[in-house]
C-alpha atoms as a printed R data frame, in Angstrom:
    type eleno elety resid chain resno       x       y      z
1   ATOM     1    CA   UNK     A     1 137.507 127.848 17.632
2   ATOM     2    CA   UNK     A     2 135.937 130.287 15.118
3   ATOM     3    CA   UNK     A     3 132.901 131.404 16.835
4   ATOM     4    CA   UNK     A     4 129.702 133.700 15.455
5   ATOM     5    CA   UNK     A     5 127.282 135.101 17.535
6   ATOM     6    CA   UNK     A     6 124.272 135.833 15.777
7   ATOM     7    CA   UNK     A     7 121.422 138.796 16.819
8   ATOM     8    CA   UNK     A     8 119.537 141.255 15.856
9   ATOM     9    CA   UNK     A     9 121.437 144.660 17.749
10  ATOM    10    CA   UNK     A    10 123.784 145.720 20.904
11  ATOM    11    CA   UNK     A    11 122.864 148.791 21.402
12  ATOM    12    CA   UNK     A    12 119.973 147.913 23.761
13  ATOM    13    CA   UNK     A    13 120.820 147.522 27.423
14  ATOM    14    CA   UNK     A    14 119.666 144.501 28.380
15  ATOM    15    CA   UNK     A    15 120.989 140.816 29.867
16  ATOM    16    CA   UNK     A    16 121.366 139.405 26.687
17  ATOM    17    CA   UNK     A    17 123.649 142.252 25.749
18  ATOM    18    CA   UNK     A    18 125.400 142.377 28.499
19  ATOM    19    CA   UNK     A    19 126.130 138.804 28.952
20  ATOM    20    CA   UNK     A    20 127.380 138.788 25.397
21  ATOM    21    CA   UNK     A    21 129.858 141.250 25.733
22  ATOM    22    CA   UNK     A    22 131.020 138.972 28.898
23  ATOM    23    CA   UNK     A    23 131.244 136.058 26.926
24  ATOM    24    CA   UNK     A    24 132.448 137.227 24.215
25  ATOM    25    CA   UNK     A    25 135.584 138.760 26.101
26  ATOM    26    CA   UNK     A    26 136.239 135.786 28.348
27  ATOM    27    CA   UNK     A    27 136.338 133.595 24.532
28  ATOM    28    CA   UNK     A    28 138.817 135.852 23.448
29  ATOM    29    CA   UNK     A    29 140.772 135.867 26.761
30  ATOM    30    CA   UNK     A    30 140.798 131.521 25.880
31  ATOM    31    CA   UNK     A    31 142.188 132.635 22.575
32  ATOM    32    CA   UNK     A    32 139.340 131.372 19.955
33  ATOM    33    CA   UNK     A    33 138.038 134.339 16.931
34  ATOM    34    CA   UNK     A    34 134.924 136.215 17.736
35  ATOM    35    CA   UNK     A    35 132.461 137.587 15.020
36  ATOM    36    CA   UNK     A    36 129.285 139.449 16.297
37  ATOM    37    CA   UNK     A    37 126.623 139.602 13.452
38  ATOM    38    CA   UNK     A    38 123.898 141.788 13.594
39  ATOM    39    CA   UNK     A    39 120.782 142.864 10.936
40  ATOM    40    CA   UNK     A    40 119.642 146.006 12.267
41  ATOM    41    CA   UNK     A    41 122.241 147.507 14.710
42  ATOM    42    CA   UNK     A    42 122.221 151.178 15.217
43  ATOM    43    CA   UNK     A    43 123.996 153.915 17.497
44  ATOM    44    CA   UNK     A    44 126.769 152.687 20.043
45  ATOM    45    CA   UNK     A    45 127.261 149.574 21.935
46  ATOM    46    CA   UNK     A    46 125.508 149.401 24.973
47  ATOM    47    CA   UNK     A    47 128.387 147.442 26.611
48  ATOM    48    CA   UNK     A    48 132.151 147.677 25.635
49  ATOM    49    CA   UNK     A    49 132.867 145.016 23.526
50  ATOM    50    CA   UNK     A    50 136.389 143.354 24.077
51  ATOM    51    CA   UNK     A    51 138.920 144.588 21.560
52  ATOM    52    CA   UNK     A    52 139.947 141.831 18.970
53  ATOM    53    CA   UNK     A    53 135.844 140.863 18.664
54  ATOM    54    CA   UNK     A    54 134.749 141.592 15.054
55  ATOM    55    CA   UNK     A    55 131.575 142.980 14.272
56  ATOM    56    CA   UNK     A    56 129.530 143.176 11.331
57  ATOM    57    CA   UNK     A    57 125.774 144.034 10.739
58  ATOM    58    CA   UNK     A    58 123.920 143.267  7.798
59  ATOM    59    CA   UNK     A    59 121.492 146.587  7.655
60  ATOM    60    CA   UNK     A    60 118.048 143.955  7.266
61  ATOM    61    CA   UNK     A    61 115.779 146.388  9.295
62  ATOM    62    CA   UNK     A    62 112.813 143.714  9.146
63  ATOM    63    CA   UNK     A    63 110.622 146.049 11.484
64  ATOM    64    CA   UNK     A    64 110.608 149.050  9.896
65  ATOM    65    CA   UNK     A    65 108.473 146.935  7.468
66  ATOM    66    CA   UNK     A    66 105.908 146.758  9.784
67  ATOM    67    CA   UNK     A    67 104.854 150.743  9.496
68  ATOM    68    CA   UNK     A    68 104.250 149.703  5.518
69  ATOM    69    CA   UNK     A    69 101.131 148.433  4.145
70  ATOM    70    CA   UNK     A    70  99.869 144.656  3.937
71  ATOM    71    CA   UNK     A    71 100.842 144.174  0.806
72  ATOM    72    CA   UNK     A    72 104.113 146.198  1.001
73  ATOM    73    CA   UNK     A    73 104.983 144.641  4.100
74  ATOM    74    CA   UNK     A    74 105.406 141.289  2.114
75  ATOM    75    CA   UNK     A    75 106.862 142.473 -0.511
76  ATOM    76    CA   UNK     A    76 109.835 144.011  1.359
77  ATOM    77    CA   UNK     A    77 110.212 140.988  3.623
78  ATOM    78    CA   UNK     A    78 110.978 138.687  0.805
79  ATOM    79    CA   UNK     A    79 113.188 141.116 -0.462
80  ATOM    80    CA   UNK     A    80 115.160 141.725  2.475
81  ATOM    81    CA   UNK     A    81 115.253 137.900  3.193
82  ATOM    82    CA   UNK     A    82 117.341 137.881 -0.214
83  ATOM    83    CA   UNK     A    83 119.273 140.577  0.687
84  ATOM    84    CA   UNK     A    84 119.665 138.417  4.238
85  ATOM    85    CA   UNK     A    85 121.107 135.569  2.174
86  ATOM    86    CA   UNK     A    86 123.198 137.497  0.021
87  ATOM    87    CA   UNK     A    87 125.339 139.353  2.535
88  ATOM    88    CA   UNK     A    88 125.248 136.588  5.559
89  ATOM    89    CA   UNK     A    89 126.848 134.235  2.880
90  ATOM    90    CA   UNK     A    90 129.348 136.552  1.974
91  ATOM    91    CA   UNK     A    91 130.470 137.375  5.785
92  ATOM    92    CA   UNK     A    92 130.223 132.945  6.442
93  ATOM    93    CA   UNK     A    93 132.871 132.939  3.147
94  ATOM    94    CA   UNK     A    94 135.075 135.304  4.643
95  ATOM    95    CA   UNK     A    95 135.442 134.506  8.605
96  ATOM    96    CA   UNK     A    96 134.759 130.465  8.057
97  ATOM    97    CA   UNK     A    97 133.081 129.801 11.434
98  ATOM    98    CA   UNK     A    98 133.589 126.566 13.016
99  ATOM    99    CA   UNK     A    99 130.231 127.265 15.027
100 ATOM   100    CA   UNK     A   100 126.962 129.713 14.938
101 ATOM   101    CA   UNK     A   101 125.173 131.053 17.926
102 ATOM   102    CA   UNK     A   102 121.754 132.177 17.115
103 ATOM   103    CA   UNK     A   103 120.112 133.988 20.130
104 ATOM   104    CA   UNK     A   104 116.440 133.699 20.441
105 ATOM   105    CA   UNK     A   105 113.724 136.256 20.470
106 ATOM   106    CA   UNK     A   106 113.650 138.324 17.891
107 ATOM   107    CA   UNK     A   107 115.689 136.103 15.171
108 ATOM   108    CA   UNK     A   108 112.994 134.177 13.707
109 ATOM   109    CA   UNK     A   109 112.185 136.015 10.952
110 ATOM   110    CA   UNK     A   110 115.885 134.774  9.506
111 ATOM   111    CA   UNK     A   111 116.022 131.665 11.235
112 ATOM   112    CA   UNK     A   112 115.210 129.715  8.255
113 ATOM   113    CA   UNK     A   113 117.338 131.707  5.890
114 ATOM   114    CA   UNK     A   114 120.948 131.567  8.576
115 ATOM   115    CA   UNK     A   115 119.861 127.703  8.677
116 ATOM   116    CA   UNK     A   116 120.230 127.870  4.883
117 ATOM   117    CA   UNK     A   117 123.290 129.678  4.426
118 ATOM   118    CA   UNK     A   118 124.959 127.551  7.611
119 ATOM   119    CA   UNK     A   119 124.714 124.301  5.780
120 ATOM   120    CA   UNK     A   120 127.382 122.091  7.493
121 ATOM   121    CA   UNK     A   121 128.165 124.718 10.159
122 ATOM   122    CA   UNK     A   122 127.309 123.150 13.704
123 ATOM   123    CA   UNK     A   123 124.249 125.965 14.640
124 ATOM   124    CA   UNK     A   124 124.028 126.244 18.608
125 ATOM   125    CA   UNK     A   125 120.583 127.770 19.599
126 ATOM   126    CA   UNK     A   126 120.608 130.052 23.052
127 ATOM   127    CA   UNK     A   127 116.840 130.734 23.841
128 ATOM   128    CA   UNK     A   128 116.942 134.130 26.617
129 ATOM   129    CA   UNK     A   129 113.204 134.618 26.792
130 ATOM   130    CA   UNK     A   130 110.576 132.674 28.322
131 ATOM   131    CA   UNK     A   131 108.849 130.394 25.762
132 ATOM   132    CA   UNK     A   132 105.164 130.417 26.452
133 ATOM   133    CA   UNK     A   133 104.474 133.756 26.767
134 ATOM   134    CA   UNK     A   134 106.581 134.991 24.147
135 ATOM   135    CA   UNK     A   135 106.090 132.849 21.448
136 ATOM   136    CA   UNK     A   136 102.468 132.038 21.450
137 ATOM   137    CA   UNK     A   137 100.777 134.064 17.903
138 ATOM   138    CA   UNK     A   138  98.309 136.409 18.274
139 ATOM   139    CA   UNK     A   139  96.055 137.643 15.498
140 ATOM   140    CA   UNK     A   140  95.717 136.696 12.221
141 ATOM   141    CA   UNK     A   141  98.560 138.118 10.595
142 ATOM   142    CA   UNK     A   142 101.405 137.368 12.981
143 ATOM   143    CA   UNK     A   143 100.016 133.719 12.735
144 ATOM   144    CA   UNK     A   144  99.916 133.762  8.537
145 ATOM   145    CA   UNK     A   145 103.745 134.848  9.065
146 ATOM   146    CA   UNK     A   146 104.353 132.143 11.314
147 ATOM   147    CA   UNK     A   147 103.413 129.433  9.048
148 ATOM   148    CA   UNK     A   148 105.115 131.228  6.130
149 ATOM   149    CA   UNK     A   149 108.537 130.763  7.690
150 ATOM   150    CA   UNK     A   150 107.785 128.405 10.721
151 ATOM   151    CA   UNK     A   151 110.547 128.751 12.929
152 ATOM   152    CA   UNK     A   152 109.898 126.087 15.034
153 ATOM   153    CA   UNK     A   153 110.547 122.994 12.141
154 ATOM   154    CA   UNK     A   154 114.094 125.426 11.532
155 ATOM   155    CA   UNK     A   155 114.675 125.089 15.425
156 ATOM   156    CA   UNK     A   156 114.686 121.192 15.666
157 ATOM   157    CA   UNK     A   157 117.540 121.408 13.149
158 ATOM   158    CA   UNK     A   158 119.796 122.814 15.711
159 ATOM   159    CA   UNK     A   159 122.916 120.674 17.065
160 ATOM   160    CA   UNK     A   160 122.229 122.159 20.420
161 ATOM   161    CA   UNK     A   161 119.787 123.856 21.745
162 ATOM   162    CA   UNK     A   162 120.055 126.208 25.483
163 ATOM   163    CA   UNK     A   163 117.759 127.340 27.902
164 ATOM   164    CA   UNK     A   164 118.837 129.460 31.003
165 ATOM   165    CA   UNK     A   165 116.101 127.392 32.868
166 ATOM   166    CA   UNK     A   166 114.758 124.092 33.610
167 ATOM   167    CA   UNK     A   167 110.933 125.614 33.248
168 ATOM   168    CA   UNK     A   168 112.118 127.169 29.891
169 ATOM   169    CA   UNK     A   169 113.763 123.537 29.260
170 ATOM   170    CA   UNK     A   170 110.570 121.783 29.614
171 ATOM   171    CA   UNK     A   171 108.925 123.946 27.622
172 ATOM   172    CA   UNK     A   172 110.735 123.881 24.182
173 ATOM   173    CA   UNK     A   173 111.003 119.813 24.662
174 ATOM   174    CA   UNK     A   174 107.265 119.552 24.731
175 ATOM   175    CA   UNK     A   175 107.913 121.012 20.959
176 ATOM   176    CA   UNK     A   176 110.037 118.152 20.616
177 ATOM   177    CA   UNK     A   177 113.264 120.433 19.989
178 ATOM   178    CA   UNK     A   178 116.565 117.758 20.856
179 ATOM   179    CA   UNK     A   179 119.506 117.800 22.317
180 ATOM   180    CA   UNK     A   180 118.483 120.788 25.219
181 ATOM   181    CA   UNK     A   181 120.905 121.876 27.877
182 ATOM   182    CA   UNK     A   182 120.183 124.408 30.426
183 ATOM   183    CA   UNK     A   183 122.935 126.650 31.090
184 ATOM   184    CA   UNK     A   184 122.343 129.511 33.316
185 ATOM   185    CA   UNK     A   185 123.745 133.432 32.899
186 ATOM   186    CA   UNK     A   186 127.067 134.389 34.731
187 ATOM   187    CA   UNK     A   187 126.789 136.616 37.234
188 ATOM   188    CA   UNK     A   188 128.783 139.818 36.011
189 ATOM   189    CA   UNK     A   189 129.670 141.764 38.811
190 ATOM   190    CA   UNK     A   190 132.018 140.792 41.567
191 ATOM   191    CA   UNK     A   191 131.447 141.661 45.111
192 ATOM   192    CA   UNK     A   192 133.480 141.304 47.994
193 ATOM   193    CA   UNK     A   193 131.844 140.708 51.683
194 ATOM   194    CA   UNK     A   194 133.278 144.250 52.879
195 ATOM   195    CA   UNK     A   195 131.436 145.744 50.588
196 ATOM   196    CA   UNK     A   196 128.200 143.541 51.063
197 ATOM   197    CA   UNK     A   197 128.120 144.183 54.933
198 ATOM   198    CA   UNK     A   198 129.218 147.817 54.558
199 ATOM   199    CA   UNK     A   199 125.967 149.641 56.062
200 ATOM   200    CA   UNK     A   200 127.628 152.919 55.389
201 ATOM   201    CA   UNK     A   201 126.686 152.150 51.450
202 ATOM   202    CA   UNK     A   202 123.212 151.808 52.453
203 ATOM   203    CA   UNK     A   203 120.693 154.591 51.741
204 ATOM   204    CA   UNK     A   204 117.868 154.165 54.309
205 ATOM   205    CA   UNK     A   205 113.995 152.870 53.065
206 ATOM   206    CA   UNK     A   206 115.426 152.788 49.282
207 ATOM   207    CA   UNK     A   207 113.205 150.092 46.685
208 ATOM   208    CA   UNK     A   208 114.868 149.510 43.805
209 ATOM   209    CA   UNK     A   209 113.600 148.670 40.363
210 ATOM   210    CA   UNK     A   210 115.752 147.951 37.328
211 ATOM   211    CA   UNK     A   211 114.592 147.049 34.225
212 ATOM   212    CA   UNK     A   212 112.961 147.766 30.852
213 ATOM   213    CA   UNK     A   213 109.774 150.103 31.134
214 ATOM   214    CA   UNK     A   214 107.572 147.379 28.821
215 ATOM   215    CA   UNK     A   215 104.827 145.297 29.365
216 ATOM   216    CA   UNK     A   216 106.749 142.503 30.329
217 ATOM   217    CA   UNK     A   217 108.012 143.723 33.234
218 ATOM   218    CA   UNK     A   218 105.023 145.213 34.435
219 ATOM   219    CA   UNK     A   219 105.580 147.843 36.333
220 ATOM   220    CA   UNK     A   220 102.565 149.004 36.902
221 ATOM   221    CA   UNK     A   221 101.628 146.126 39.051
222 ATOM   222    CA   UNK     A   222 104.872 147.728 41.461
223 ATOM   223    CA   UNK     A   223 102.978 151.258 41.552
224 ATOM   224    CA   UNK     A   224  99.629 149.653 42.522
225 ATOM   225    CA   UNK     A   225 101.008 147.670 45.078
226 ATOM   226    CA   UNK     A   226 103.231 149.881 46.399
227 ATOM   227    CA   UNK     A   227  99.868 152.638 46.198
228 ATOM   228    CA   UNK     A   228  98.470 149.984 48.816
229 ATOM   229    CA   UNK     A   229 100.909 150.282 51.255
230 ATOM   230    CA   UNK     A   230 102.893 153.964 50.911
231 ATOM   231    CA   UNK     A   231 101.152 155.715 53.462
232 ATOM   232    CA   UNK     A   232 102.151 153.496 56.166
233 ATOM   233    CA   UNK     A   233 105.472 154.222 55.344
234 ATOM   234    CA   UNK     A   234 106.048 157.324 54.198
235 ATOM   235    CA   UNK     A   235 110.118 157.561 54.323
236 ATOM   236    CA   UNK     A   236 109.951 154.739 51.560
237 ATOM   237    CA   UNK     A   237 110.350 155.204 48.383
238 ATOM   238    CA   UNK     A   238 111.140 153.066 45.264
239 ATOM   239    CA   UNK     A   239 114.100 154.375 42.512
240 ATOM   240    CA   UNK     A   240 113.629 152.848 38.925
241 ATOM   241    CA   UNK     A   241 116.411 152.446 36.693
242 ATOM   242    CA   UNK     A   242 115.772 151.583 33.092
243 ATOM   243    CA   UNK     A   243 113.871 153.384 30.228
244 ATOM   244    CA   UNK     A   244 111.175 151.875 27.791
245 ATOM   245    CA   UNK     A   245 108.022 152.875 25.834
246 ATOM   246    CA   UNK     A   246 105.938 153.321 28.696
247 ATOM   247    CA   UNK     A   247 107.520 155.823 30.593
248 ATOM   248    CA   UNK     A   248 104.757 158.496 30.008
249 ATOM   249    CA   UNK     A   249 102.250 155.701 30.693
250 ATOM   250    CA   UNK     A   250 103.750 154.941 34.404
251 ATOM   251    CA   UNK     A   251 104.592 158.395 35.280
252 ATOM   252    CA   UNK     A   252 100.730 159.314 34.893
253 ATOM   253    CA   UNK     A   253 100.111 156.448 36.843
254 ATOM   254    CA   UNK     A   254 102.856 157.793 39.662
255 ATOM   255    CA   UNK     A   255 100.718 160.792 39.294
256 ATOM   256    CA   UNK     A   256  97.446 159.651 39.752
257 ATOM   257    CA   UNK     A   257  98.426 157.579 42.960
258 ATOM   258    CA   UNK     A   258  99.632 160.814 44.295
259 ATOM   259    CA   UNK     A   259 102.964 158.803 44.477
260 ATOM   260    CA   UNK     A   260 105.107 161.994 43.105
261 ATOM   261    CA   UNK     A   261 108.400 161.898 45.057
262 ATOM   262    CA   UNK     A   262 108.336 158.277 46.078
263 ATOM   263    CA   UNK     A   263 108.398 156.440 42.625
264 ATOM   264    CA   UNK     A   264 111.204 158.080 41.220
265 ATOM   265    CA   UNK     A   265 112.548 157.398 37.235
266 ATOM   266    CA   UNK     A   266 116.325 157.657 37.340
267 ATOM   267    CA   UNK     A   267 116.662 156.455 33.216
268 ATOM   268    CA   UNK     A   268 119.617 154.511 32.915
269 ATOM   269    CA   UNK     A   269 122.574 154.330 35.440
270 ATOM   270    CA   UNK     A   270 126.355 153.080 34.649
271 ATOM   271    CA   UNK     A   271 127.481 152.682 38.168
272 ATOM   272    CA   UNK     A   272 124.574 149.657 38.949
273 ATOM   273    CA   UNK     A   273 126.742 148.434 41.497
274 ATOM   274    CA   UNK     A   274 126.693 151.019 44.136
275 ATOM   275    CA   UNK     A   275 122.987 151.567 43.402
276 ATOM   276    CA   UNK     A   276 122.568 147.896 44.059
277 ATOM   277    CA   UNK     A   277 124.731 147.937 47.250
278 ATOM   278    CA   UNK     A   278 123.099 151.434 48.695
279 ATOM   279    CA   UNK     A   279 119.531 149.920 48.321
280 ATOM   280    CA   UNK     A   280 117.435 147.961 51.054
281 ATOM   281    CA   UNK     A   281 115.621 145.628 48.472
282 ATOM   282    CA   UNK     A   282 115.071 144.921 44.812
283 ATOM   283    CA   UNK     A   283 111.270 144.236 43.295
284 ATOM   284    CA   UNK     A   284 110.950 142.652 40.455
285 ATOM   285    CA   UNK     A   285 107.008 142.380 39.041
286 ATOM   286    CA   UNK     A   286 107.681 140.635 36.003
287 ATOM   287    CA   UNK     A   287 105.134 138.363 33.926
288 ATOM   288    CA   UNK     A   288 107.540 136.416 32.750
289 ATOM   289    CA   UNK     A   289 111.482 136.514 32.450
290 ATOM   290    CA   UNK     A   290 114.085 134.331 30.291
291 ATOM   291    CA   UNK     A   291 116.140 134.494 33.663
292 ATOM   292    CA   UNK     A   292 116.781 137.755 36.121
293 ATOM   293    CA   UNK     A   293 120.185 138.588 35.832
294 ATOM   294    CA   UNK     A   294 118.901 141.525 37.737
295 ATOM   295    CA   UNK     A   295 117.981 139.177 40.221
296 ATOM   296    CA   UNK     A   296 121.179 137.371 40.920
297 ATOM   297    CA   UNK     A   297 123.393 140.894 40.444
298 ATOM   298    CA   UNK     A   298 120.997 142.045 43.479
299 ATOM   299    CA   UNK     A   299 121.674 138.955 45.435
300 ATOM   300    CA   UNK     A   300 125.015 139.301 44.880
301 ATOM   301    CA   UNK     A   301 124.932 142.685 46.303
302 ATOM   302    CA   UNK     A   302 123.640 141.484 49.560
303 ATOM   303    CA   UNK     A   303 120.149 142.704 48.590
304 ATOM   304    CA   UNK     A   304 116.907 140.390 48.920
305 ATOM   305    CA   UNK     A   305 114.877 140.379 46.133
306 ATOM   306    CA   UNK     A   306 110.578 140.531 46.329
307 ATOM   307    CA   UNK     A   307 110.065 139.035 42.524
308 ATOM   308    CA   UNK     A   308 106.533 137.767 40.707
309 ATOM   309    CA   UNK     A   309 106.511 134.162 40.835
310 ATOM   310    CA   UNK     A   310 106.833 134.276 36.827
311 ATOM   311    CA   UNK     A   311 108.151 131.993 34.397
312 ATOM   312    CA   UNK     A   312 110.927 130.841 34.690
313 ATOM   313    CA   UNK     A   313 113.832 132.258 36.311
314 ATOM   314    CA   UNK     A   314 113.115 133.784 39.578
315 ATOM   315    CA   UNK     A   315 111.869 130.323 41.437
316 ATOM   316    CA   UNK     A   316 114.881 129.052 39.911
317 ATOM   317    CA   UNK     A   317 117.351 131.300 41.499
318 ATOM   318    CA   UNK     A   318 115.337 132.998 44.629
319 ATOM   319    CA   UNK     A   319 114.734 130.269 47.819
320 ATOM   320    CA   UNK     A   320 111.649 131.510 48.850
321 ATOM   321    CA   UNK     A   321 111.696 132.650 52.538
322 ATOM   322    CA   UNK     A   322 115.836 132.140 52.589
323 ATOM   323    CA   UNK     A   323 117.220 133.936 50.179
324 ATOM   324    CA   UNK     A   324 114.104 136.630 48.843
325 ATOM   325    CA   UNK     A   325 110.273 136.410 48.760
326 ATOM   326    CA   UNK     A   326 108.623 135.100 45.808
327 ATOM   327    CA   UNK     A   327 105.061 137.087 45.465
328 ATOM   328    CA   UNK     A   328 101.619 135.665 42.974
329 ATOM   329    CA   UNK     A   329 101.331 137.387 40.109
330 ATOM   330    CA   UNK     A   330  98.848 140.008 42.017
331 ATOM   331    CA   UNK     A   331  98.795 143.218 43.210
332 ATOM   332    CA   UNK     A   332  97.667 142.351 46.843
333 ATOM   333    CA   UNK     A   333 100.285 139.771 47.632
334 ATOM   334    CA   UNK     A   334 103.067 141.795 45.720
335 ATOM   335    CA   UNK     A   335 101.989 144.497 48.374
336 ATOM   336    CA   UNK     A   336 102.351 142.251 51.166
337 ATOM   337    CA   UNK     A   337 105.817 140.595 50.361
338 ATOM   338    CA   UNK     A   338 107.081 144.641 50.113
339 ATOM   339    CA   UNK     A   339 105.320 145.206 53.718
340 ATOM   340    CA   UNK     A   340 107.022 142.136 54.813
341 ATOM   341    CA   UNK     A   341 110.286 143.179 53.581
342 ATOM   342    CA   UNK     A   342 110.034 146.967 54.764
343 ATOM   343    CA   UNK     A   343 108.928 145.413 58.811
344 ATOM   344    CA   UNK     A   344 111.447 142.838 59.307
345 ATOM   345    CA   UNK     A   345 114.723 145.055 59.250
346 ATOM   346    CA   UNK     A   346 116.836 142.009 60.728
347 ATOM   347    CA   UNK     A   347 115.425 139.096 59.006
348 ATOM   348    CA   UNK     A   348 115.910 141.294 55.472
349 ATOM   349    CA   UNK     A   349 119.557 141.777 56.369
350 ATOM   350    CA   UNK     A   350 119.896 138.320 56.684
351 ATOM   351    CA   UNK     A   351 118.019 137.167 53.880
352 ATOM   352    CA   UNK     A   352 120.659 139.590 52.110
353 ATOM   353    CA   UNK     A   353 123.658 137.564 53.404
354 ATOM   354    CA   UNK     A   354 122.033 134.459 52.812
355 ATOM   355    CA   UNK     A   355 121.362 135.946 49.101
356 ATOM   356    CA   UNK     A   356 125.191 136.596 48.302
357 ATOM   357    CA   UNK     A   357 126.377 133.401 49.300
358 ATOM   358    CA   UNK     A   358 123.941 132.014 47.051
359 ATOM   359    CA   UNK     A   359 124.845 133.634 43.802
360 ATOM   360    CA   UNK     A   360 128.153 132.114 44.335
361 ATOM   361    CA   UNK     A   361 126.991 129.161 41.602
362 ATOM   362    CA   UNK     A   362 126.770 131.452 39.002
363 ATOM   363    CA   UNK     A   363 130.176 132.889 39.213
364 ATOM   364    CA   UNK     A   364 132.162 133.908 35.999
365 ATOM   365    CA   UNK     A   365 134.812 131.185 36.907
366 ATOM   366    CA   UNK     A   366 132.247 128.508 37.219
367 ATOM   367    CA   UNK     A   367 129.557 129.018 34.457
368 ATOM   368    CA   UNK     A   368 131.583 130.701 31.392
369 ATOM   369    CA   UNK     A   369 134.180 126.948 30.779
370 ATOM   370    CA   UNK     A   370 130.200 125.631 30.782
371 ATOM   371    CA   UNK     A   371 129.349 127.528 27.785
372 ATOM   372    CA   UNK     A   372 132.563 127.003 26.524
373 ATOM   373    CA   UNK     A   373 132.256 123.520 26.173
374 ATOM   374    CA   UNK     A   374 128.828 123.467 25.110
375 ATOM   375    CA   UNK     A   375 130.044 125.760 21.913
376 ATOM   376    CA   UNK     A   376 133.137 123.156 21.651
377 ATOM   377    CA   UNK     A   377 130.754 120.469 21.932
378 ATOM   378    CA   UNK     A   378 129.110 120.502 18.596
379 ATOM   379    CA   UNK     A   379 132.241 121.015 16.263
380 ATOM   380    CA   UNK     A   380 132.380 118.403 13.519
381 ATOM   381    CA   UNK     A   381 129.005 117.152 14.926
382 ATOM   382    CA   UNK     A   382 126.868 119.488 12.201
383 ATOM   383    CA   UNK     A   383 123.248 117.644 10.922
């Protein structure tokens, strides 16, 4: 099989990213050709990428457009959608794909033009965001550009379409998209039980947080709640590991909850696995998540998880009460699963055992011949 995976960079360190670079090396373990196609990678990768997969961007930087005027702004899009065209057929000519993988967010404003251009190429649709709160238009102008290249009617033209979820499955079939398959991330770290029950890893009243400083993960709902109950325990503290756009925001907000020494911003961290295995607890305060594969990499740790109740992934993977708390999306009852979690020393450590036997489902040997197939499963089956 002659496989491209299509998207808009690698350089960000996120799940999609790093799942890629996992799939994309077990494919090429199973012998089929890998082509990663970008539009507007820069820098380095932020995962190795196996050696043998190809990579090629297009340089379509659709949103630097956005810092030009109206006008300007339309103008350039319609030229780089040419320009799109123009090079994405040349690269199809060339490598002769027997399938495309389009990942979802931030493809859309292509989607029509790949769907184009991949005209009797079997086009497999992997959706790693949450639908409703991601794709719902706000204002007038991201609605105009909507219509004007309506991603959703491109969408339904998909031979297959994935969700990570069954929430995010039920979703995109109210939209009336066909053929849907959920198909959940692997897990990509490997822990033994030595290492899981080792209590000499463990770094006493350590909260972790790892994750994008954005809106969407909301972080600032953690340093509120967290403000609630931090005097009571005032050995606890809570290490974040990620970095984002609003890290001047939070850090004020560290600061103005007198909080300095006990929210602490590490940036981003290569050795996540002994941070996950030396912490107590993970929080996760999201509004909404495509899955958590910070989630199940804590689990698999042998570290609960406290997570938002959020569409879609963490009721999906977390058994509330067994295997991690699941908290409203509030303040006050984020507060009191942490409280919970920090008071019941024994029943956390077991909730952590209970956690890494769980995770065992989404294995690398289990899930990645499931994505596999599905890719396998279209060829020669093309609309």
């Amino acid at each position: 099989m002659r496989i491209v995976f299509f998207l808009p960079q690698l350089y960000n360190k996120g799940g999609l990213e790093r799942t890629l670079a996992e799939k994309t090396k077990y494919l090429m373990d199973k012998g089929h050709s890998v082509l990663l196609v970008t539009f507007e990678h820069k820098g380095d990768f932020a995962y190795p990428i196996s050696f043998g997969v190809q990579v090629a961007d297009m340089d379509c930087h659709v949103y630097r457009l956005y810092d030009l005027p109206f006008c300007k702004r339309i103008g350039g899009f319609l030229r780089l959608k040419r320009l799109f065209r123009h090079r994405l057929s040349a690269i199809f000519q060339q490598f002769k794909p027997d399938v495309i993988v389009m990942t979802i967010p931030y493809t859309e404003n292509f989607l029509c033009d790949l769907v184009k251009v991949a005209q009797g190429i079997p086009l497999v649709v992997e959706c790693h965001l949450a639908y409703g709160p991601h794709y719902h238009a706000n204002g007038q102008l991201e609605k105009l550009m909507r219509w004007f290249y309506n991603p959703f009617a491109a969408l339904r033209k998909a031979d297959l379409f994935l969700t990570l979820t069954e929430g995010d499955r039920r979703s995109w079939q109210q939209l009336g998209m066909p053929n849907i398959r959920v198909l959940p991330n692997p897990l990509t770290t490997d822990i033994g039980k030595f290492e899981v029950n080792s209590e000499a890893l463990k770094e006493p009243e350590r909260i972790l947080f790892v994750g994008r400083l954005d809106e969407q993960k909301r972080l600032d709902r953690l340093i509120d709640a967290f403000a609630l109950i931090a005097a009571r325990y005032p050995a606890w503290h809570i290490d974040v590991y990620g970095n984002g756009k609003l890290r001047d925001n939070l850090q004020n907000q560290v600061d103005s909850n007198n909080l300095q020494g006990r929210v602490c911003f590490k940036g981003v961290a290569m050795n996540m696995k002994e941070i996950y295995l030396s912490s107590q607890f993970l929080v996760l305060s999201s509004d909404y998540e495509g899955f958590g594969l910070v989630i199940i990499e804590a689990m698999a740790c042998g570290i609960p998880v406290v997570s938002t109740d959020c569409p879609y992934g963490p009721s999906e993977i977390i058994e509330d009460g067994k295997t991690g708390l699941l908290a409203k999306m509030d303040v006050q009852d984020l507060a009191d699963k942490m409280e919970w979690m920090i008071t019941h020393e024994d029943e956390r450590k077991a909730m952590g055992d209970r956690a890494h036997q769980a995770v065992a489902r989404y294995r690398k040997e289990v899930v990645m011949p499931e994505w596999e197939k599905a890719y396998l499963s279209v060829i020669g089956k093309s609309k």
